[in-house]
N, C-alpha and C positions, 0 to 999 in steps of 0.2 A: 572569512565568510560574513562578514562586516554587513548585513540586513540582505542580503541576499537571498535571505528563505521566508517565508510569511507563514503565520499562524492565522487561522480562523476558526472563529467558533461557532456553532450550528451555521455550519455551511449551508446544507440545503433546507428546503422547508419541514417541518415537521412530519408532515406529509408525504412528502417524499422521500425524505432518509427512514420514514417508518416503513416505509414498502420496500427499499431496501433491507433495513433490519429483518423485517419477520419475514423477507424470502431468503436470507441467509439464515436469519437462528433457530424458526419456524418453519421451514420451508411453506408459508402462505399464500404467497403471489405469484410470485415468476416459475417456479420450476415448484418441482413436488420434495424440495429438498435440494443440498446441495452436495453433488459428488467428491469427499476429498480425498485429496490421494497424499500418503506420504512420500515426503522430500528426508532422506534420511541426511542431507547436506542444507542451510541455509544458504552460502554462499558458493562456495566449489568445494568438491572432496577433501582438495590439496594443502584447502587454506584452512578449514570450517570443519574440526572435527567436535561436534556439536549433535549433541540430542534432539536436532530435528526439526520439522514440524509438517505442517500439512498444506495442502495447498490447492485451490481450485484453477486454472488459468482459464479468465474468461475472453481472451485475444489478446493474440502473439503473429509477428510476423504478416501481417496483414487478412488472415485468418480469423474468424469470430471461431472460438473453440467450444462454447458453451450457451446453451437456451439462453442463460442469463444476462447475456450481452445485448440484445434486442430491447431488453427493458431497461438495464442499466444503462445504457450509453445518452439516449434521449436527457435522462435528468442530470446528467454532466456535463456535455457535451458541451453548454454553450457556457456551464459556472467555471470552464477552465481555457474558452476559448481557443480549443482544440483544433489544428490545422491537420497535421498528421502524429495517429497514435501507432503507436509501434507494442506496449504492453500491458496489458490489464490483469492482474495476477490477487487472488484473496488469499491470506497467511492467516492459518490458524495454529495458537499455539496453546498448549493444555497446561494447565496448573502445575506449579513445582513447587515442591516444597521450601525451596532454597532458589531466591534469583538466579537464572541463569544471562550470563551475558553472550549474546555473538560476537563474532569478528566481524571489524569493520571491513564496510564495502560500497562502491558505488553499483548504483544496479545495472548501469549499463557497461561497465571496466572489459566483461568478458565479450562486448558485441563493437564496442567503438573504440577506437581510440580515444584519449582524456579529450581532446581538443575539439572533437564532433561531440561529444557525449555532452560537452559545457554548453550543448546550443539546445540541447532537451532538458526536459522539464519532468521531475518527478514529483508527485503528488500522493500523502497519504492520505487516505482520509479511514480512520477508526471507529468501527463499528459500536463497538464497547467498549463503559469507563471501567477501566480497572489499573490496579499500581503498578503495572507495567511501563516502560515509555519508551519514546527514542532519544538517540542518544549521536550528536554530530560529534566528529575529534577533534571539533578546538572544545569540547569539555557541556557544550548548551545543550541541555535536556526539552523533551515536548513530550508529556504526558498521554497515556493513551485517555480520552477523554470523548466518550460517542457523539459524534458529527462534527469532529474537529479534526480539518485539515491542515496539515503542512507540505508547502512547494517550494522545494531547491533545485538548485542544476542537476542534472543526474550526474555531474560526476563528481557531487559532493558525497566525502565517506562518511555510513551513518553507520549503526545499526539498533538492535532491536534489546532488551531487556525485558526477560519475564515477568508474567506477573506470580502473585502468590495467593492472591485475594480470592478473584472471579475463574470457574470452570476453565475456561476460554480467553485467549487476548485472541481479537478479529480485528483484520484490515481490510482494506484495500487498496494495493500500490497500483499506481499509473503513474507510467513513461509516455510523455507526447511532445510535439512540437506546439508551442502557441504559434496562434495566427498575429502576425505583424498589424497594431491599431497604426493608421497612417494619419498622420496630421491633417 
């Protein structure tokens, strides 16, 4: 995984990851709040038997699933050079008293083959800092740290580590293809 993944930090403008924020934590902007639903599985049943979490899908399958897509996709859209997206998904996960870790997974393992999946791009970007993090399997951690993104292959295996600190660890994961810059 030798720099293959990149970190950033206040990815978007203040501005904009603030109207993000308070229409996920406040429901302020976009929508009057946000619908989550629990995921009693992080990964798959078979693999992930794990305490959970919640989860809003804001576009899957070519489908916008949610209000919230209309306003979020504009302020992304060009910071990831987006050609074709395939998933836009918010994890919400609640305070534990004791870290909990997931099982590793690529997000796209159950839709593609490894070999298509290595040509997608997944992108976190963290709503809120709290001592939660990710966590890749050659061992490299990336803190949950608010408006800091990290983008690898999708079919690099991650996963997720709770926090203990803050109410809430808040994401948002996206799967897309980048647009090819031509010389």
């Amino acid at each position: 995984m030798e720099n293959n993944f990149s970190i950033t930090d206040n990815f978007l403008t203040e501005q904009d990851f603030g109207t993000i924020r308070d229409s996920i934590i406040g429901g302020k902007t976009f929508t009057d709040g946000i619908e989550w639903k629990f995921n009693p599985h992080v990964v798959h049943p078979k693999e992930d038997p794990t305490p959970g979490q919640f989860v809003h899908t804001v576009y899957f399958g070519n489908v916008p699933c949610s209000p919230f897509y209309n306003s979020l996709v504009p302020l992304i859209e060009h910071k990831f050079s987006i050609s074709a997206l395939y998933r836009i998904k918010m994890n919400l996960t609640p305070r534990f008293s004791e870290s909990y870790t997931y099982t590793f997974h690529s997000d796209l393992s159950h839709d593609f083959e490894e070999d298509v999946a290595s040509h997608w791009t997944t992108a976190i970007l963290y709503i809120n800092t709290n001592n939660g993090y990710t966590e890749f399997e050659n061992g490299e951690k990336v803190e949950s740290v608010a408006n800091r993104v990290v983008m690898f292959p999708s079919n690099f295996k991650h996963r997720g580590i709770t926090q203990t600190d803050e109410q809430t660890r808040i994401l948002i994961n996206f799967n897309f293809l980048k647009r090819k810059i031509r010389d």
